[in-house]
Residue frames as a rotation matrix with the C-alpha (Angstrom) as fourth column:
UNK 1
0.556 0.463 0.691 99.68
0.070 0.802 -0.594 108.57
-0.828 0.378 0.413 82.76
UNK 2
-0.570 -0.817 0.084 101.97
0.017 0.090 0.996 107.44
-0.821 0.569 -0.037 79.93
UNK 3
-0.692 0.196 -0.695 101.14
-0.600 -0.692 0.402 109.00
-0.402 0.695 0.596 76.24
UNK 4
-0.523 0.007 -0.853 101.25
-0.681 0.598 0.422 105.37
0.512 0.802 -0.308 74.83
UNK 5
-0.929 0.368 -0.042 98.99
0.367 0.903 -0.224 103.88
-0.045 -0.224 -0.974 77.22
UNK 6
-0.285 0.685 -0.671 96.17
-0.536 -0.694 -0.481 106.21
-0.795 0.222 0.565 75.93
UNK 7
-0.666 -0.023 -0.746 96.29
-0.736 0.188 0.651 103.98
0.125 0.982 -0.142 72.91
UNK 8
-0.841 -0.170 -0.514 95.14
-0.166 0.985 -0.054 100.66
0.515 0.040 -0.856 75.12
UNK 9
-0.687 0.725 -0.041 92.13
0.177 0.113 -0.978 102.19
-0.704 -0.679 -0.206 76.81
UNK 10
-0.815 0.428 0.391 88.96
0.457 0.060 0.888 101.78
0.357 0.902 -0.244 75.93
UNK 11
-0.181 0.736 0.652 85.18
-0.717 -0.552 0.424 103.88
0.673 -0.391 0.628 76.91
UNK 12
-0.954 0.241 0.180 84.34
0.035 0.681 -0.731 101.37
-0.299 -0.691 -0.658 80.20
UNK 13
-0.408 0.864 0.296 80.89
-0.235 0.213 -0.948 102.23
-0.882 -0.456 0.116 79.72
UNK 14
-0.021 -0.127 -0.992 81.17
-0.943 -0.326 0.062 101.01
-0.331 0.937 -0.113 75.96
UNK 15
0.656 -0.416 0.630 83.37
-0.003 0.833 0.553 98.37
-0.754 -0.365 0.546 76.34
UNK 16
-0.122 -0.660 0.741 85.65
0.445 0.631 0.636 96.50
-0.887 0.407 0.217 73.99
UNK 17
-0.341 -0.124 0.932 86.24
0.907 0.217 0.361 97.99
-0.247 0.968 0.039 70.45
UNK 18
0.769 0.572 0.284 85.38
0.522 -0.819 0.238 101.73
0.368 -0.035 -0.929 71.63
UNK 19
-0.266 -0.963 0.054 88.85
0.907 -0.269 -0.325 103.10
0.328 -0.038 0.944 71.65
UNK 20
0.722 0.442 -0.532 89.22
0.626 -0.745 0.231 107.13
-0.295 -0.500 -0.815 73.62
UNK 21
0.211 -0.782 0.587 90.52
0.686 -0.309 -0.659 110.14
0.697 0.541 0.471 72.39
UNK 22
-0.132 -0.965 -0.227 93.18
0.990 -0.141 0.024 112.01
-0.055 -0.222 0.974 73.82
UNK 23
0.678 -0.019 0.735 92.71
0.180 -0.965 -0.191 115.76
0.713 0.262 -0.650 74.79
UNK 24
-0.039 -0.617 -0.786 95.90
0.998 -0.061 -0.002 116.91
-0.047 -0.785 0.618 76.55
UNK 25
0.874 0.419 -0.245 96.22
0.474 -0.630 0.615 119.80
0.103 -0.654 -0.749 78.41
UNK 26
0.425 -0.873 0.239 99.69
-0.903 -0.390 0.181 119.27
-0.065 -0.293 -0.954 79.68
UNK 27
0.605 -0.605 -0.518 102.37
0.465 0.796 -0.386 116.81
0.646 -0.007 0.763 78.98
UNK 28
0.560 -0.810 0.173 105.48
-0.828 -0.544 0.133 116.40
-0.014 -0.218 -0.976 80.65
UNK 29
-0.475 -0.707 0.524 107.84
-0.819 0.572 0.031 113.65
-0.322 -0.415 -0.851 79.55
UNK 30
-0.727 0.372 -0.577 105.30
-0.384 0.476 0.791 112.13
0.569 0.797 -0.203 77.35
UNK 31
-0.693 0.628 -0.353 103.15
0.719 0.636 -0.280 111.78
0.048 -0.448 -0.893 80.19
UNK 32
-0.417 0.476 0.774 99.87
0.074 -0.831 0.551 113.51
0.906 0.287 0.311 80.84
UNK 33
-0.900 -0.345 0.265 99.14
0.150 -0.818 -0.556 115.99
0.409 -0.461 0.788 83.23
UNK 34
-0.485 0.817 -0.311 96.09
-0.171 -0.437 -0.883 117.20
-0.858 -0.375 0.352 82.86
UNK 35
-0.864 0.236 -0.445 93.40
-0.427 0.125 0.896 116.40
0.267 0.964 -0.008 79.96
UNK 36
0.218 0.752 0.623 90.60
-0.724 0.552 -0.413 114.06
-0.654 -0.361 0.665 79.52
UNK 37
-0.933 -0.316 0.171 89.95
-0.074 0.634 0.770 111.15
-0.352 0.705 -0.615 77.31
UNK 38
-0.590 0.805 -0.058 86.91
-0.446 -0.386 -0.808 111.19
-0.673 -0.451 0.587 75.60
UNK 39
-0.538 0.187 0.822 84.79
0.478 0.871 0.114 108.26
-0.695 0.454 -0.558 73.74
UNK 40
-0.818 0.290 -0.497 83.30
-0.549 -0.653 0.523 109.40
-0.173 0.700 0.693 70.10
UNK 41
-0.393 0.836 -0.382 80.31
0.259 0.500 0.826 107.06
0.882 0.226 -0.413 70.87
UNK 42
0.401 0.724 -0.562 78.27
0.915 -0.294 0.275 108.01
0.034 -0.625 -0.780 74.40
UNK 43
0.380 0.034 0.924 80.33
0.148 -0.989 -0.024 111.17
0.913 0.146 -0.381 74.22
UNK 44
0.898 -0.029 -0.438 81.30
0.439 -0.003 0.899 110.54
-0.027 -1.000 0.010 77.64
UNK 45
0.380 -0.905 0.191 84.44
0.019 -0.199 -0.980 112.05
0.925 0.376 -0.058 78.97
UNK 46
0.870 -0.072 -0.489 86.66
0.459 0.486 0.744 110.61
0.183 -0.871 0.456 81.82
UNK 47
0.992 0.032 -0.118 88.91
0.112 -0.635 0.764 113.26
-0.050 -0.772 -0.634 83.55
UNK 48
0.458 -0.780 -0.426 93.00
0.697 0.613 -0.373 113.26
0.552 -0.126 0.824 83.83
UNK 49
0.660 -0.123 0.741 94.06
-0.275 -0.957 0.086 115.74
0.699 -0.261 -0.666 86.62
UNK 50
0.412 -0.759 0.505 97.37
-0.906 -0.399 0.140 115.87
0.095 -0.515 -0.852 88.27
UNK 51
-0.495 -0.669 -0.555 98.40
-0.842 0.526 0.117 112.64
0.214 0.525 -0.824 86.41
UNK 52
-0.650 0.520 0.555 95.66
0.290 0.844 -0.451 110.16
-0.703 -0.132 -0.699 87.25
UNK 53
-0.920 -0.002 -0.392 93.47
-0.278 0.709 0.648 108.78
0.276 0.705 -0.653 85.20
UNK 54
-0.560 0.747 0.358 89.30
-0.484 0.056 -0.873 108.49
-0.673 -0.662 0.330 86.15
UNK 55
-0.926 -0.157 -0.344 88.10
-0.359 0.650 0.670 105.23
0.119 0.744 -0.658 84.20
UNK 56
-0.852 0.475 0.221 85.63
0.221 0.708 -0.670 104.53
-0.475 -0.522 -0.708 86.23
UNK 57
-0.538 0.793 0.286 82.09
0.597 0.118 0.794 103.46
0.595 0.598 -0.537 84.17
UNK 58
-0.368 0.789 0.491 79.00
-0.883 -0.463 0.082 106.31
0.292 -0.404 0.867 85.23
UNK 59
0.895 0.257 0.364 77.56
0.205 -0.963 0.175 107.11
0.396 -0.082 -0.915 87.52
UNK 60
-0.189 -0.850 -0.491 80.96
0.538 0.329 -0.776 108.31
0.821 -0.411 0.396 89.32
UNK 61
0.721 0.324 -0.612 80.67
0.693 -0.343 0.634 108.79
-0.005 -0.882 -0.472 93.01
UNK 62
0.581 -0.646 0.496 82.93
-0.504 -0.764 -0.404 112.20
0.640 -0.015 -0.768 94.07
UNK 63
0.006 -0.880 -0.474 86.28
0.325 0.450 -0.832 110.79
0.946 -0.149 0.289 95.89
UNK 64
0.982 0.004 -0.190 87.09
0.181 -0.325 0.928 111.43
-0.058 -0.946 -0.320 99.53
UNK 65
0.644 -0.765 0.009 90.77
-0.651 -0.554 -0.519 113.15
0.403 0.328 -0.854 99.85
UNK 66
0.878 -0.192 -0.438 93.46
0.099 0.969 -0.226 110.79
0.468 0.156 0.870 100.20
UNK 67
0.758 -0.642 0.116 96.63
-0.478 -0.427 0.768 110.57
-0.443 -0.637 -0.630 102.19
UNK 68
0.251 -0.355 -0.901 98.09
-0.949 0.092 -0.301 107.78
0.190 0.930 -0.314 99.92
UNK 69
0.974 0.116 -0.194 99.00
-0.084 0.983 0.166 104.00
0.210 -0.145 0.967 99.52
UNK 70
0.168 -0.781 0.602 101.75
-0.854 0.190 0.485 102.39
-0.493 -0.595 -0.635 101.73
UNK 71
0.153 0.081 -0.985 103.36
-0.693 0.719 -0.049 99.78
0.704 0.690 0.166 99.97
UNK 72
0.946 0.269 0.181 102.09
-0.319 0.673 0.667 96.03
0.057 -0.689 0.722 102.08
UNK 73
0.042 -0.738 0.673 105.19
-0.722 0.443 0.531 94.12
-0.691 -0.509 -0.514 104.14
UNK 74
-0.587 0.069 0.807 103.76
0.440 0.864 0.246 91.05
-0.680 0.499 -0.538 102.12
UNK 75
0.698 -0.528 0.485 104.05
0.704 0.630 -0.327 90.36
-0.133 0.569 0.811 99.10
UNK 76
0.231 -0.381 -0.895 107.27
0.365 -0.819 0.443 92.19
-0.902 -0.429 -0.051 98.66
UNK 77
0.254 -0.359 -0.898 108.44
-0.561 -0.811 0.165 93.89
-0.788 0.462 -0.408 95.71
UNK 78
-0.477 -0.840 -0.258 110.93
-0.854 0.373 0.363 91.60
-0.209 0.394 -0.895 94.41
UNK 79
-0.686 0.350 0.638 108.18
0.292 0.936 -0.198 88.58
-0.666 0.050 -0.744 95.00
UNK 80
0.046 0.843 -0.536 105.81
-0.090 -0.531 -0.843 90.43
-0.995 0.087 0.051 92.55
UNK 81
0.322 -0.372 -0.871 108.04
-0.803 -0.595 -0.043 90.80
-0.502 0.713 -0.490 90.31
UNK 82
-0.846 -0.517 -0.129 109.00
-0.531 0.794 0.298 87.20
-0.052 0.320 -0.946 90.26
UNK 83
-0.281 0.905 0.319 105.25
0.331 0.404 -0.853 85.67
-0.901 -0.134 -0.413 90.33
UNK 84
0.706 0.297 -0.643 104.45
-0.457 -0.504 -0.733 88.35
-0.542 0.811 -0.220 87.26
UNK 85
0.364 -0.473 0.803 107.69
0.787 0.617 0.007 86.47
-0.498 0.629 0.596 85.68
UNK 86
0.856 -0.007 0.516 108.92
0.211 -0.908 -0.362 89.84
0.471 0.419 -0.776 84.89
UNK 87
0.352 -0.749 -0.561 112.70
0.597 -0.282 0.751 90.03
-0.721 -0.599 0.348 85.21
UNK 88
-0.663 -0.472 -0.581 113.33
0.059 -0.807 0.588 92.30
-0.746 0.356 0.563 82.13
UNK 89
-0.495 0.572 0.654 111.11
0.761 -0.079 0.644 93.05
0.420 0.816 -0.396 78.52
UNK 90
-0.814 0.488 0.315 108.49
-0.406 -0.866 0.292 95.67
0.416 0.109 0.903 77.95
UNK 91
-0.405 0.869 -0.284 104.74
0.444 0.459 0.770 95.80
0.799 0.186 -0.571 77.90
UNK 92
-0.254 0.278 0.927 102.11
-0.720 -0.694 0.011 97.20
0.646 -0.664 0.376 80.64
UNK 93
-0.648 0.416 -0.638 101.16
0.708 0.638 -0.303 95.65
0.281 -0.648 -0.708 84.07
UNK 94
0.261 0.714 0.650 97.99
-0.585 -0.419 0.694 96.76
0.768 -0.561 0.308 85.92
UNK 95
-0.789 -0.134 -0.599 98.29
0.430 0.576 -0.696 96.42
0.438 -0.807 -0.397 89.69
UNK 96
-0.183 0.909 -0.376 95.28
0.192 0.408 0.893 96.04
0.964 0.091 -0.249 91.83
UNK 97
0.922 0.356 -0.151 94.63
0.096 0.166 0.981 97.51
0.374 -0.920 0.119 95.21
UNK 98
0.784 -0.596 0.174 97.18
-0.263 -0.065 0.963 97.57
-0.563 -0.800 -0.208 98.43
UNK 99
0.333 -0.731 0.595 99.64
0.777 0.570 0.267 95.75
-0.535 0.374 0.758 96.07
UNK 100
0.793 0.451 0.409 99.47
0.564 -0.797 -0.216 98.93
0.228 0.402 -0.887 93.73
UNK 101
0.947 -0.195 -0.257 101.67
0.021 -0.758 0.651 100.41
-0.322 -0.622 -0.714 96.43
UNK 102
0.199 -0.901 0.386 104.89
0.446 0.434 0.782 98.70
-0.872 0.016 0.489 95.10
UNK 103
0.920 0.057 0.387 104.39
0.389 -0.223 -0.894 100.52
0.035 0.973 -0.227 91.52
UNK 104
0.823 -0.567 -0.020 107.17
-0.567 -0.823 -0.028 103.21
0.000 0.034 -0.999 92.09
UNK 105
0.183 -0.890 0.418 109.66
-0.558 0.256 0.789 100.32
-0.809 -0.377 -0.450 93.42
UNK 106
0.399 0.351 0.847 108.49
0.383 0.776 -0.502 97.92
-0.833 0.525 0.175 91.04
UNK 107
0.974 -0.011 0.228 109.67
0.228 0.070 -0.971 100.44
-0.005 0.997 0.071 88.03
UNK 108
0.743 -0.650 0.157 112.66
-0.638 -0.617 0.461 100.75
-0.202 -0.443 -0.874 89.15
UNK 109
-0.098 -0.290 0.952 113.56
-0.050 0.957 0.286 96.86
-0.994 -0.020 -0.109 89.43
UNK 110
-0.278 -0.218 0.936 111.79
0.229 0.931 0.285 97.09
-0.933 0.293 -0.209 85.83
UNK 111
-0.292 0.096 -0.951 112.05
0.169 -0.974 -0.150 100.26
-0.941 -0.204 0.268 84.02
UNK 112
-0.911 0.384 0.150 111.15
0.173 0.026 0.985 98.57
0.375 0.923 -0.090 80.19
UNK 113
-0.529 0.805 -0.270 107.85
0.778 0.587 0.223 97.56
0.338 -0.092 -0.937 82.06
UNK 114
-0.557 0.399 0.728 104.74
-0.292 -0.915 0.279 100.32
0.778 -0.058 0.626 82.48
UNK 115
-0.773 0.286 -0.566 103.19
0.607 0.592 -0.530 99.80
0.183 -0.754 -0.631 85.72
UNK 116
-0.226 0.929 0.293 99.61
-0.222 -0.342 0.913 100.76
0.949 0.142 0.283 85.86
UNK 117
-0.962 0.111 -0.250 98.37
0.272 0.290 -0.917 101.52
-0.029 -0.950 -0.309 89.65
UNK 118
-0.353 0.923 -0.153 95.02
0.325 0.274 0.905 100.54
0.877 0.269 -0.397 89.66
UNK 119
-0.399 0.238 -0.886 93.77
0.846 0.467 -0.255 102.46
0.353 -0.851 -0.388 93.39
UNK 120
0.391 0.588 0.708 92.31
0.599 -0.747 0.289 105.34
0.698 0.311 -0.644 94.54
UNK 121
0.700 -0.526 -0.483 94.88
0.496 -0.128 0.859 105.99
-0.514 -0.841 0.171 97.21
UNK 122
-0.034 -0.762 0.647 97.17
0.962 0.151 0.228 106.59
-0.271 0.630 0.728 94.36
UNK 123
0.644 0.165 0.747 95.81
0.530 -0.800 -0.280 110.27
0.551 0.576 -0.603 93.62
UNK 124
0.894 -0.365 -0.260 98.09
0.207 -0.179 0.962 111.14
-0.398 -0.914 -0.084 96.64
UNK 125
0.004 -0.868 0.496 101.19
0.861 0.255 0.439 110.21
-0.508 0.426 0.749 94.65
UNK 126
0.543 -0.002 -0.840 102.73
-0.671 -0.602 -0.433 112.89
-0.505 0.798 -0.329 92.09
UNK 127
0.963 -0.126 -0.239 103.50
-0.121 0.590 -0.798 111.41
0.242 0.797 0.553 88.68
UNK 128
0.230 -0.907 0.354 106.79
-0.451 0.223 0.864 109.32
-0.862 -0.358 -0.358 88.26
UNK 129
-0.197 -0.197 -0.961 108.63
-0.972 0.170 0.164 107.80
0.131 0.966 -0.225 85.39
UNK 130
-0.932 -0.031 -0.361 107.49
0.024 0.989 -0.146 103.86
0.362 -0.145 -0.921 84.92
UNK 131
-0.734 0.636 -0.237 104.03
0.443 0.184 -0.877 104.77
-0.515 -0.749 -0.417 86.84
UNK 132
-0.824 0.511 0.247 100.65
-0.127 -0.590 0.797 105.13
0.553 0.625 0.551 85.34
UNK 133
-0.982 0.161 0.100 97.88
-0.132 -0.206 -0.970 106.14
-0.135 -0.965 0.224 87.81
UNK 134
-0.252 0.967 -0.035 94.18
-0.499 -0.100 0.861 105.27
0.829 0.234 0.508 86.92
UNK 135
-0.603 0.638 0.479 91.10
-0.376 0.302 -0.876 104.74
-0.703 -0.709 0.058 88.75
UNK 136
-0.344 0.724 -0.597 88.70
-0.549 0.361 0.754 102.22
0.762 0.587 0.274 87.08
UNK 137
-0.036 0.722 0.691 85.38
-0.748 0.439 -0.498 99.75
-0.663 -0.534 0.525 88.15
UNK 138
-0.683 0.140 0.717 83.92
0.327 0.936 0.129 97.26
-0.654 0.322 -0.685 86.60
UNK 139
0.951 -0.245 0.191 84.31
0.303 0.602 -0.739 97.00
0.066 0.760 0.646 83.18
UNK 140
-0.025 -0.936 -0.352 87.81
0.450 -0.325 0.832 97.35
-0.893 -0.137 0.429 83.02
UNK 141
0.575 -0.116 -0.810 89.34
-0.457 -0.867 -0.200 100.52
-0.679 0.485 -0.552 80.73
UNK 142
-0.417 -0.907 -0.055 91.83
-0.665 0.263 0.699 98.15
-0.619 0.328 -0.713 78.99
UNK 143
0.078 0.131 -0.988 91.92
-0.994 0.085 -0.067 96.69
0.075 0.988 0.137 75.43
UNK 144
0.956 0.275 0.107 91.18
-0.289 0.944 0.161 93.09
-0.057 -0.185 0.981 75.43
UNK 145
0.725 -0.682 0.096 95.04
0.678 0.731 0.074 91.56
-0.121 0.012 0.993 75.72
UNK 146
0.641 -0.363 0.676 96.75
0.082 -0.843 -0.531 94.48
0.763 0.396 -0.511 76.47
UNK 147
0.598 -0.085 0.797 98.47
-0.780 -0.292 0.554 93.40
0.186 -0.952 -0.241 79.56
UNK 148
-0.356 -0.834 -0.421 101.69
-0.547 0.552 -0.630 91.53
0.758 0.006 -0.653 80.18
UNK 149
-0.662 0.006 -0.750 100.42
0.588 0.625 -0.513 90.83
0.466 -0.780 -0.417 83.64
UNK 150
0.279 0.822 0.496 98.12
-0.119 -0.483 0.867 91.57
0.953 -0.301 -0.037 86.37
UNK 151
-0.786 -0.378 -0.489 98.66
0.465 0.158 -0.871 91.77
0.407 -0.912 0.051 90.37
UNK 152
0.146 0.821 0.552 95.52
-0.311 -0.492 0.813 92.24
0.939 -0.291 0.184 92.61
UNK 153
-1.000 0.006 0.023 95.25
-0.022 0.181 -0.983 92.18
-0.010 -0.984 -0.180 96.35
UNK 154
-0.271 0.841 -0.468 91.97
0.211 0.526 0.824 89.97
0.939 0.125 -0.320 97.27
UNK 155
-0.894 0.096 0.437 89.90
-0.440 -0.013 -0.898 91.02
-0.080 -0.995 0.054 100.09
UNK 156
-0.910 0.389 0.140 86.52
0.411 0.888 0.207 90.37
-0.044 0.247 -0.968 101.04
UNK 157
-0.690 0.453 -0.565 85.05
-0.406 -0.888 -0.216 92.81
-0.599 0.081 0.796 99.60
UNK 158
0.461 0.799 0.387 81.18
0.280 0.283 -0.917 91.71
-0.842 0.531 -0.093 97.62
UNK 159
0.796 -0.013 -0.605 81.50
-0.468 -0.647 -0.602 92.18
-0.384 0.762 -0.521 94.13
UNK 160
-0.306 -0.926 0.221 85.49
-0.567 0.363 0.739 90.98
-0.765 0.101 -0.636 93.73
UNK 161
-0.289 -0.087 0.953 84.12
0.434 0.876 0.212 87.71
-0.853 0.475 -0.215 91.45
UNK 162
0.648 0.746 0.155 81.91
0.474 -0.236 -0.848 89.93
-0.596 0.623 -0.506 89.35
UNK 163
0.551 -0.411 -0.726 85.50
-0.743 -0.637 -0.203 91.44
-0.379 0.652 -0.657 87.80
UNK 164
-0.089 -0.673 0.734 87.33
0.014 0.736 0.676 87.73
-0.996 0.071 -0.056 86.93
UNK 165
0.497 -0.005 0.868 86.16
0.857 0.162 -0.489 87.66
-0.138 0.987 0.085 83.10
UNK 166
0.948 -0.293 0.120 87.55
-0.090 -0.614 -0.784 91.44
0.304 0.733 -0.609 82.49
UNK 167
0.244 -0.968 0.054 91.00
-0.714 -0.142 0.686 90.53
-0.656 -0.206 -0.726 84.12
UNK 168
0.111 -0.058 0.992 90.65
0.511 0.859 -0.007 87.19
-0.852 0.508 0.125 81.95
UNK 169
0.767 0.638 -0.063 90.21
0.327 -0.473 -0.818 89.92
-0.552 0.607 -0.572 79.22
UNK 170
0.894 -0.445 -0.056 92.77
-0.435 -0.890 0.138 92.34
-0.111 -0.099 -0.989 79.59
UNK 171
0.173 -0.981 -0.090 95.65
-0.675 -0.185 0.714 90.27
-0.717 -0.062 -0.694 79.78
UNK 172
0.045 -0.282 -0.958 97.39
-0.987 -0.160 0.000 88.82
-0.153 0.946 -0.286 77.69
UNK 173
0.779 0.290 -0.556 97.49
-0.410 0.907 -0.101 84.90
0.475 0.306 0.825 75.92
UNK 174
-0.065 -0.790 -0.610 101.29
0.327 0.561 -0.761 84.54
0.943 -0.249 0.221 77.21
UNK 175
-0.247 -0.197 0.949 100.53
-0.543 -0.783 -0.304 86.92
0.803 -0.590 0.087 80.22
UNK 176
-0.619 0.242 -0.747 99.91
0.733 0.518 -0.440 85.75
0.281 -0.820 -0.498 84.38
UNK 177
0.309 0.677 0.668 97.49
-0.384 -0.554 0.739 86.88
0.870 -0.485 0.089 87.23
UNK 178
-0.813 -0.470 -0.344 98.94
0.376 0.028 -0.926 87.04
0.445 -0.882 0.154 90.43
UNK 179
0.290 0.792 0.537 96.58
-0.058 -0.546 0.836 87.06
0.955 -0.273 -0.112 93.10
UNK 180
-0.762 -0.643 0.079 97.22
0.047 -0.176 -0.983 87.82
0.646 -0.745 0.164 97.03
UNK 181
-0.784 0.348 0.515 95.45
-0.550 -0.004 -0.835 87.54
-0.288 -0.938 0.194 100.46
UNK 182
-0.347 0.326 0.880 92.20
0.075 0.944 -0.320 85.72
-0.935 -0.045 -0.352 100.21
UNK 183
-0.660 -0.381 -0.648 92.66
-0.741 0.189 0.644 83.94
-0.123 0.905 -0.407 96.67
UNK 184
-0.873 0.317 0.370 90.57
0.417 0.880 0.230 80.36
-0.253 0.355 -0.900 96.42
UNK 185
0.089 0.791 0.606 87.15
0.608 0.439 -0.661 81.47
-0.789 0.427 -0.442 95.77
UNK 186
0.437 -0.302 -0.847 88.60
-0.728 -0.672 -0.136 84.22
-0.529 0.676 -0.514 93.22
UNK 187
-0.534 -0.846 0.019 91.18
-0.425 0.288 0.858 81.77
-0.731 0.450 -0.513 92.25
UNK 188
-0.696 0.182 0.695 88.15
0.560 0.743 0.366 79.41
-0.450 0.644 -0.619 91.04
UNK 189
0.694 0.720 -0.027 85.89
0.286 -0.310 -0.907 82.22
-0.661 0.621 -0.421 89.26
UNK 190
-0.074 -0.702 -0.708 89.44
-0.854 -0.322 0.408 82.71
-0.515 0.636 -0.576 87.31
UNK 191
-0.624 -0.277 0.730 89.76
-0.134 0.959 0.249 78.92
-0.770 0.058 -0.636 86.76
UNK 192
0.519 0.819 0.245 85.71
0.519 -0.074 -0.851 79.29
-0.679 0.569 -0.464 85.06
UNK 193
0.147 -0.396 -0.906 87.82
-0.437 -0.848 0.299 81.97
-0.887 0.352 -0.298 82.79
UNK 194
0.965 -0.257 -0.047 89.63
0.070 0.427 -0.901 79.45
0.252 0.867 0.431 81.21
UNK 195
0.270 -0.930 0.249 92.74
-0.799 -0.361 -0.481 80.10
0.537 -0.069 -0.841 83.28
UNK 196
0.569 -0.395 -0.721 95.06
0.653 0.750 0.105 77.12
0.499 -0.531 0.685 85.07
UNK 197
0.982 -0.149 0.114 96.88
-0.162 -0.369 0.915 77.43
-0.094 -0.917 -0.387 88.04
UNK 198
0.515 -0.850 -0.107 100.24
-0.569 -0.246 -0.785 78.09
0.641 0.465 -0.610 87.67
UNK 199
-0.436 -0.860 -0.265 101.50
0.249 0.168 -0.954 78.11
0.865 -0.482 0.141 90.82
UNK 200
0.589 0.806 -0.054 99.67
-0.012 0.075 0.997 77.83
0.808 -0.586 0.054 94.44
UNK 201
-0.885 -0.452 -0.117 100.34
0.102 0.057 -0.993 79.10
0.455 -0.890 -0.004 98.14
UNK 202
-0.153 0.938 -0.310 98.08
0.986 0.123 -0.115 79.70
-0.070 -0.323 -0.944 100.65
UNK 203
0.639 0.682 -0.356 97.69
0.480 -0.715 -0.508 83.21
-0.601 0.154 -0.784 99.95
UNK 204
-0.558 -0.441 -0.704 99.16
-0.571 -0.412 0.710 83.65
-0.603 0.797 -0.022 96.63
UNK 205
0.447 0.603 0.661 97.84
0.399 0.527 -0.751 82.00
-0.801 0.599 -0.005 93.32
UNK 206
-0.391 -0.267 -0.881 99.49
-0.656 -0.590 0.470 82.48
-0.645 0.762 0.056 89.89
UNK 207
0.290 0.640 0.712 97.16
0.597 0.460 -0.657 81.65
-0.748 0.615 -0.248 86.94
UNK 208
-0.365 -0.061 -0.929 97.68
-0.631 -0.717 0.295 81.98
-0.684 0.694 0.223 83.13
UNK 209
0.632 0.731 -0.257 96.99
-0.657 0.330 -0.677 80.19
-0.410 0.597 0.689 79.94
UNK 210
0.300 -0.354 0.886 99.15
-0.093 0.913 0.397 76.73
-0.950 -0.201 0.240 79.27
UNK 211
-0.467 -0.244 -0.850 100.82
-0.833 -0.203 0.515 76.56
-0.298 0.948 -0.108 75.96
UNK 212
0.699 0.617 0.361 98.93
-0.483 0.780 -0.398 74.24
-0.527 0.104 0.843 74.02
């Protein structure tokens, strides 16, 4: 997990305007290693061990051991990257799920840009430059408008609508959501957000906020 994206999280089980402090362990490379982060209001404290990142709001279930995340045939790389509108600048994405998998290629293509894998496959991975690893639920760990962009792979998993306001949150006023695989009834609890449809396939969707 990058130093400077310690700055943009916040206590999930807090929310908004409950910023976490920083106890490192180990850096390397201005990432961290090992530590925790830890909120000076419930006191909670949420884990960092072998460069990931454990956001997730109490109670937290214990993990099963991972083998790691293949990155999907579809969407590829290069189409991520063009949907996010992200061919050069800074700033942090959060990717979402199976999509996630592309982080490593993804900073490569765009090495100003932090890429935040958002999966739990990811503990598998060892840290890289351009890659920040976290596990989070619902609330999301991230400062209201702290996010250039988002990328989520949509399944049909219960629950999925019940996170559209904190991705509406998180990203930013100029920023997109990219969504993949099944998208329409997500697409329209984004739409309720306050977001417009950018751009529409049948399983893609890019939504952000229209200049006025």
């Amino acid at each position: 997990m990058h130093l400077l994206l310690t700055d943009r999280l916040i206590c999930p089980r807090c929310g908004p305007g409950f910023g976490l402090i920083l106890m490192a362990d180990r850096l390397e490379n201005r990432r961290v290693i090992e530590g925790s982060l830890g909120c000076p209001n419930c006191r909670d404290r949420y884990p960092i061990q072998a460069g990931t990142g454990d956001l997730r709001p109490p109670p937290r279930r214990v993990l099963e051991t991972v083998s790691g995340l293949e990155p999907p045939a579809s969407p590829s790389a290069v189409e991520v990257a063009a949907l996010l509108g992200l061919a050069e600048g800074g700033g942090s994405v959060a990717l979402f799920g199976a999509v996630a998998g592309h982080a490593p290629a993804l900073a490569a293509m765009v090495p100003a840009v932090e890429w935040i894998g958002v999966a739990a496959e990811l503990r598998a991975w060892p840290p890289s430059e351009g890659v920040s690893q976290l596990l989070a639920g619902n609330p999301l760990p991230f400062s209201s408008a702290s996010l250039r962009g988002v990328g989520l792979s949509v399944s049909r998993a219960p629950g999925e609508r019940a996170i559209a306001a904190e991705l509406a949150r998180v990203v930013a006023s100029t920023g997109r959501i990219v969504l993949w695989g099944v998208v329409r009834e997500f697409e329209e609890a984004l739409r309720s957000e306050g977001l417009d449809v950018l751009a529409s396939e049948e399983s893609a969707v890019v939504l952000g906020r229209k200049a006025s």
